[in-house]
C-alpha positions, 0 to 999 in steps of 0.5 A: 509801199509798192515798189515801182521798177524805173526805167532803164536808162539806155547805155552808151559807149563801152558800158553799152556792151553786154557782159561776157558770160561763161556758159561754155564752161559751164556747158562743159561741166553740165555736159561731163556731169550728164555723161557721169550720170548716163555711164553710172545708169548704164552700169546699173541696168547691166547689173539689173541685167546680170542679175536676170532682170528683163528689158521690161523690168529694168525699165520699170525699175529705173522709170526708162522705156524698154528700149532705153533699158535695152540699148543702155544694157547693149552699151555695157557690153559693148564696153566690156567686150572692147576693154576684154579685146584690148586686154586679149591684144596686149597679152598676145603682142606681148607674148609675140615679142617675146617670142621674136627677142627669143628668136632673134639672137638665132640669127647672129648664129647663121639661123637656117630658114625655118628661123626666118620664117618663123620670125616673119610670120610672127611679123606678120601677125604683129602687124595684122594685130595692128591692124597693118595686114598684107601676108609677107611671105618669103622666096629664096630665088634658086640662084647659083647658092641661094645665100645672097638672098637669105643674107639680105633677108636676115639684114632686113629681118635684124635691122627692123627688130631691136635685139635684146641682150641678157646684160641690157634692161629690157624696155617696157615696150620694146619698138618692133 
């Protein structure tokens, strides 16, 4: 017996309306899924690579043209020499801190000169790490003693950088 499909009867009213779909969720996960798959292929032509395959070769082995092999290889390292850099950054902010909160007690004790400079050099650099850069550079006028302009330059040094004193807890990222 054949089956015979029956017309649809046109709807009306609120059934007319057609029924919401979910494809964008579903975009989203096929989307993440594709960019798993893209990131896991990019680390097996960089280990194809590391290990003295050619472009062309990877591309034979993973059945992609040698100019999907090359980029996808390119992508790699470029990914890899970010993580290095970022890793390189935090270590010398890190150590430049260090320097600063060792440098810092100096001024309570009416440091001399060569203390400030050393303290708004190393604010320099901290800034051109971050991409802030603008060389400070320090000029004591010749004025009758020269001391009202170094004491203001200590108060602005002391209060743009926090102290940290033996007897308090050093914060795990401490404001500059």
């Amino acid at each position: 017996m054949a089956r015979t499909k029956k017309p649809m009867e046109p709807a009306s009213g609120a059934a007319a309306a057609k029924p919401k779909r979910r494809g964008g969720q579903r975009k989203k996960q096929d989307r993440a899924k594709a960019e798993i798959e893209r990131q896991e292929r990019i680390a097996e032509a960089l280990e194809y690579r590391r290990q003295g395959f050619t472009y062309r070769q990877i591309a034979d082995t993973m059945g992609v043209s040698t100019t999907t092999a090359f980029a996808w290889v390119q992508q790699g390292l470029e990914a890899i020499t970010l993580e290095s850099a970022l890793a390189v950054k935090k270590l010398v902010l890190d150590r430049y801190d260090d320097i600063l909160q060792r440098l810092m007690p100096m001024l309570e004790d009416g440091a001399d000169r060569d203390v400030v400079d050393q303290i708004v050099k190393i604010q320099d650099k901290i800034l051109a790490l971050h991409g802030l850069t603008g060389n400070v550079s320090l000029s004591f006028d010749g004025g009758d003693d020269g001391e009202g302009d170094e004491a203001i330059v200590i108060a602005r040094i002391k209060a743009s950088v926090p102290v940290l004193r033996p007897d308090t807890p050093v914060p795990p990222n401490p404001i500059l």
